[in-house]
C-alpha positions in Angstrom: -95.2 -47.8 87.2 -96.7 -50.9 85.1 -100.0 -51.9 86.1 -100.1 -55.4 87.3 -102.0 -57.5 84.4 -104.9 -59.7 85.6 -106.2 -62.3 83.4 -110.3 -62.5 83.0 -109.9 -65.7 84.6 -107.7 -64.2 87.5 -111.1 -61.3 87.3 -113.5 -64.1 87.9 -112.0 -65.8 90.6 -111.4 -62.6 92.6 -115.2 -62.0 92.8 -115.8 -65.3 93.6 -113.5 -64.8 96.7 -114.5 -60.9 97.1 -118.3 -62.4 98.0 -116.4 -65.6 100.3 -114.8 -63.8 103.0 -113.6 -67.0 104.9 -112.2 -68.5 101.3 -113.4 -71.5 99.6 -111.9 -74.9 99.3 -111.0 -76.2 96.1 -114.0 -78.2 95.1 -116.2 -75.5 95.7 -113.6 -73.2 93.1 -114.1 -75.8 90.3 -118.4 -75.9 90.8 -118.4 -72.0 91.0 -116.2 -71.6 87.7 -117.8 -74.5 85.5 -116.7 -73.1 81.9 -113.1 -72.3 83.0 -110.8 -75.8 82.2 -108.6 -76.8 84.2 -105.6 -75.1 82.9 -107.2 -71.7 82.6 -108.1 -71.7 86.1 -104.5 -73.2 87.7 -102.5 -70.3 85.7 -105.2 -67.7 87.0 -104.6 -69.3 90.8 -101.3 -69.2 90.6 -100.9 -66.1 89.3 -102.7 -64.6 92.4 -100.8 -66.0 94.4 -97.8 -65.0 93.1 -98.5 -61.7 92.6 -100.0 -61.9 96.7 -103.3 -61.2 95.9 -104.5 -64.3 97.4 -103.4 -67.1 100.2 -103.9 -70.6 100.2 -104.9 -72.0 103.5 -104.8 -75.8 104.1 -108.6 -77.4 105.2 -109.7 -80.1 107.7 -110.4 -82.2 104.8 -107.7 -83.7 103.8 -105.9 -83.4 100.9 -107.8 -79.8 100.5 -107.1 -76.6 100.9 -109.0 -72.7 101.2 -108.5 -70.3 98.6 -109.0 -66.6 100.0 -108.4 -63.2 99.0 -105.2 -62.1 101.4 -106.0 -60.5 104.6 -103.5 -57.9 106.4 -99.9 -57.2 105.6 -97.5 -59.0 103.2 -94.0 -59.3 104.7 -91.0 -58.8 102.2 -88.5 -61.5 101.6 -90.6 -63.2 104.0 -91.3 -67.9 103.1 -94.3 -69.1 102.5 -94.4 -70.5 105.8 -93.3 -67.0 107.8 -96.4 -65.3 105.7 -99.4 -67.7 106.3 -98.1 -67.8 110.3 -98.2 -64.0 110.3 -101.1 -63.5 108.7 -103.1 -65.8 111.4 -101.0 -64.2 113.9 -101.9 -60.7 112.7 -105.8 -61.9 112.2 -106.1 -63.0 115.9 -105.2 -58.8 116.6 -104.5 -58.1 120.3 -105.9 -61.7 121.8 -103.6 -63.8 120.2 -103.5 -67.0 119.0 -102.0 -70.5 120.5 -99.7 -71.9 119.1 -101.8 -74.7 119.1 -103.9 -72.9 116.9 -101.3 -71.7 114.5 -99.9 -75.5 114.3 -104.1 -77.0 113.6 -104.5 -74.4 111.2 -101.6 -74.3 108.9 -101.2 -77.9 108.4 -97.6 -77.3 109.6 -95.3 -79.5 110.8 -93.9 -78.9 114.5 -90.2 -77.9 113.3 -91.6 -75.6 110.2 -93.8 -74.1 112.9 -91.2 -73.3 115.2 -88.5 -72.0 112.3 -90.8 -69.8 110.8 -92.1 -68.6 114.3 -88.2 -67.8 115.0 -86.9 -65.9 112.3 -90.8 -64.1 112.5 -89.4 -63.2 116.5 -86.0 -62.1 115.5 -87.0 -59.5 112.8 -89.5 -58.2 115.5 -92.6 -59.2 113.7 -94.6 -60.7 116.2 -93.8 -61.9 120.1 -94.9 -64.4 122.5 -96.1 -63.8 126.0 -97.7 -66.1 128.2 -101.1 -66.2 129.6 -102.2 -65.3 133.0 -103.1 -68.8 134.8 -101.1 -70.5 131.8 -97.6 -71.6 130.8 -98.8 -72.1 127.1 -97.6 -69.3 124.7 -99.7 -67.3 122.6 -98.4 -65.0 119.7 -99.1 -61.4 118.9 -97.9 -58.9 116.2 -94.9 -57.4 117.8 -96.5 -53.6 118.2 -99.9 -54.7 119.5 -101.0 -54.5 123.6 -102.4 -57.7 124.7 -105.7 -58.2 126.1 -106.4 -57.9 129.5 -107.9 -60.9 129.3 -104.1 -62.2 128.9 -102.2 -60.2 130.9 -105.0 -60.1 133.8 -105.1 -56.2 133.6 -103.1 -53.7 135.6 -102.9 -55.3 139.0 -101.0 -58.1 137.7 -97.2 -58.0 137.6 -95.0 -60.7 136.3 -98.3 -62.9 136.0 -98.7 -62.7 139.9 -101.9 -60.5 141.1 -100.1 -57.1 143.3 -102.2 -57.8 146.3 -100.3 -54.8 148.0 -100.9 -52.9 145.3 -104.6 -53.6 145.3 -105.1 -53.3 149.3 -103.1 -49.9 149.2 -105.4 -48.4 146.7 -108.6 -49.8 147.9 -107.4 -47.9 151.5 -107.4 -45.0 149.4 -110.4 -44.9 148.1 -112.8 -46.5 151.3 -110.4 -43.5 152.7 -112.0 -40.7 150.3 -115.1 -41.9 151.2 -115.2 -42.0 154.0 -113.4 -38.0 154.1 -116.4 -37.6 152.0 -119.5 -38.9 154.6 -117.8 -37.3 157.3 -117.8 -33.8 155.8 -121.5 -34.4 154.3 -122.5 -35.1 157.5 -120.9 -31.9 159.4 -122.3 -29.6 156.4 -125.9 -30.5 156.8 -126.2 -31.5 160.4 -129.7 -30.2 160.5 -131.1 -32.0 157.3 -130.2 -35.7 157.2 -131.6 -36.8 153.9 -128.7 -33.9 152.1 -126.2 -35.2 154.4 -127.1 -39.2 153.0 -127.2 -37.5 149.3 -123.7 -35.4 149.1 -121.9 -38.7 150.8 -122.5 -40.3 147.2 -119.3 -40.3 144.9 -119.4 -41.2 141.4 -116.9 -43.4 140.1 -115.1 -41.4 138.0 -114.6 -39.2 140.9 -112.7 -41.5 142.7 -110.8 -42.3 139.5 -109.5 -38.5 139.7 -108.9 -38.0 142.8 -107.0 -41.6 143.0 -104.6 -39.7 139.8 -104.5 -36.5 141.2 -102.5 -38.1 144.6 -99.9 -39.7 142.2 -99.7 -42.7 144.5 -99.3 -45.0 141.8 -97.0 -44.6 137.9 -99.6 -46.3 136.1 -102.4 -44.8 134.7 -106.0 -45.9 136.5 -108.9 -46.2 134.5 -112.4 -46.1 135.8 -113.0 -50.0 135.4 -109.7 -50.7 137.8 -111.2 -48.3 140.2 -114.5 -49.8 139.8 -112.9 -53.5 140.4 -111.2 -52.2 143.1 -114.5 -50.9 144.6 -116.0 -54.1 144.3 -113.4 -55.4 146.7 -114.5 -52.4 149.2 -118.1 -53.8 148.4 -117.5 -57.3 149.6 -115.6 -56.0 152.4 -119.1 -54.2 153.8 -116.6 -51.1 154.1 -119.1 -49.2 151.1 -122.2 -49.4 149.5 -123.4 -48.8 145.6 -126.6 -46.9 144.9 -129.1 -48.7 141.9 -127.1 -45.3 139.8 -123.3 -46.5 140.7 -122.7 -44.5 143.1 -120.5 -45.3 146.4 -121.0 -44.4 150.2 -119.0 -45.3 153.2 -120.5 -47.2 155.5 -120.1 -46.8 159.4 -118.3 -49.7 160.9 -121.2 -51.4 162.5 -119.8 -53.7 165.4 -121.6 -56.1 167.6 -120.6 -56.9 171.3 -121.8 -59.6 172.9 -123.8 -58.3 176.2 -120.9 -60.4 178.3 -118.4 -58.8 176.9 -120.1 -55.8 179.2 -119.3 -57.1 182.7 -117.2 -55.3 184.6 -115.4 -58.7 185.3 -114.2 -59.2 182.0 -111.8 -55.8 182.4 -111.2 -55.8 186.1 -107.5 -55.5 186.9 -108.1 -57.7 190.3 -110.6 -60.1 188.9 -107.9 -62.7 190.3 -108.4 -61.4 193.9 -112.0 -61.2 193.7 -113.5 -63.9 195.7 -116.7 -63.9 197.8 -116.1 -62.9 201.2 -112.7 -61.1 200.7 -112.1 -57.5 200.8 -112.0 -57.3 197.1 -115.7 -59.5 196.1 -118.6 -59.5 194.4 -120.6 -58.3 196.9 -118.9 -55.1 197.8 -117.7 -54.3 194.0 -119.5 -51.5 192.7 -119.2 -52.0 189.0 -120.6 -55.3 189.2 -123.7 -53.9 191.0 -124.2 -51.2 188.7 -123.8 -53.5 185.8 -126.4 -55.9 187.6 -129.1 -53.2 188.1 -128.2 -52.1 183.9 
């Protein structure tokens, strides 16, 4: 195989652009290169970027554009257009980019954008999906996972939160831990600060024992058990230790002292009137609740 010949000029430039990681615009080519004229240094751009070494971007100045060395993949038989969108896209790695973005900058116009984003879709070199909370559309390289931060993570499906799916597993887990208390508490009966201290589960923990009942397809990871646990936290059902680690807590529910009176329950309250056979007078329960 022939090796690619670089003129000196070509040599020069690519340090210049090997220590400029973002590129450089035009007018700042021409001040770093003083003693190359102007023909010299046009052949030795344009033989870069020919031969792909380089990619011009356009700038927010107008009428200038960013010289850079090329970043990423180069497609084959791919336009000019299709390659500067895919490199951006490619760049942006499994966030994305708007295409906002890719429109602002390229310098494109709306129907080049679209074309080369088309023919970049059919050959399966990049895909749109859109955000969670948004109808915009944001492009990706075509193998790469999106971002939770996109998708909204594995409780979302469809771009709608699984709030079934969430309240099932949350059960499951204020479940455990309470499975856990219970048989803390019956194993140390007779020293209450071990029964307090083996009612602590760690996180990861719950995570297996959540995969180990195969109650869902996908895969858990500790952070969606932990977000789940949050929920449980909010919910007063569990507590978290200063280490991370989660208790059940024991319902605590408050009466009101009315809601004590044997009047409140009685079958016959209806009946009861003073003076009757059924009254307050002769009623038991409301003298025993009295003298309480």
């Amino acid at each position: 195989m022939v090796k690619e010949e670089i003129l000196p000029a070509g040599e020069e430039i690519l340090t210049i652009l090997a220590c400029n990681e973002n590129g450089i615009s035009n007018e700042d080519l021409l001040n770093e290169t003083p003693k190359m004229d102007v023909k010299e240094r046009g052949e030795a751009v344009n033989h870069l970027l020919s031969s792909g070494k380089i990619e011009i971007l356009p700038s927010q100045i107008s009428g200038s554009f960013i010289l850079r060395l090329r970043k990423g993949t180069q497609i084959a038989d791919a336009t000019n257009e299709e390659q500067l969108i895919y490199s951006l896209i490619e760049e942006s790695g499994k966030k994305g980019i708007w295409i906002r973005d890719i429109r602002d900058r390229t310098g494109l116009s709306q129907a080049q954008m679209r074309k080369a984003l088309k023919a970049l879709e059919q050959r399966k070199l990049v895909k749109s999906i859109k955000a969670v909370g948004t109808t915009k559309k944001c492009y990706m390289v075509y193998g790469v996972e999106a971002d939770e931060s996109l998708t909204g993570g594995t409780f979302y499906s469809d771009q709608q939160l699984d709030s079934q799916f969430v309240e099932t597993i949350a059960h499951i887990c204020v479940a455990m831990l309470q499975s856990k208390r219970k048989s803390s508490e019956e194993n140390h009966q007779n020293d209450p600060v071990a029964a307090r201290e083996f009612s602590y589960v760690r996180s990861t923990d719950i995570t297996q024992f959540i995969r180990s009942k195969g109650v869902c397809r996908v895969q858990l990871t500790i952070q969606d058990i932990e977000k789940i646990l949050s929920l449980a936290l909010l919910d007063g059902s569990i507590e978290r230790r200063a280490d991370g680690m989660y208790r059940a807590l024991v319902p605590n529910i408050t009466r009101c002292s009315v809601a004590f009176c044997p009047c409140i329950h009685c079958p016959v309250a209806a009946d009861c009137k003073p003076g009757h056979i059924i009254s307050p007078q002769n009623c038991e329960y409301f003298t025993s609740w009295l003298q309480w």
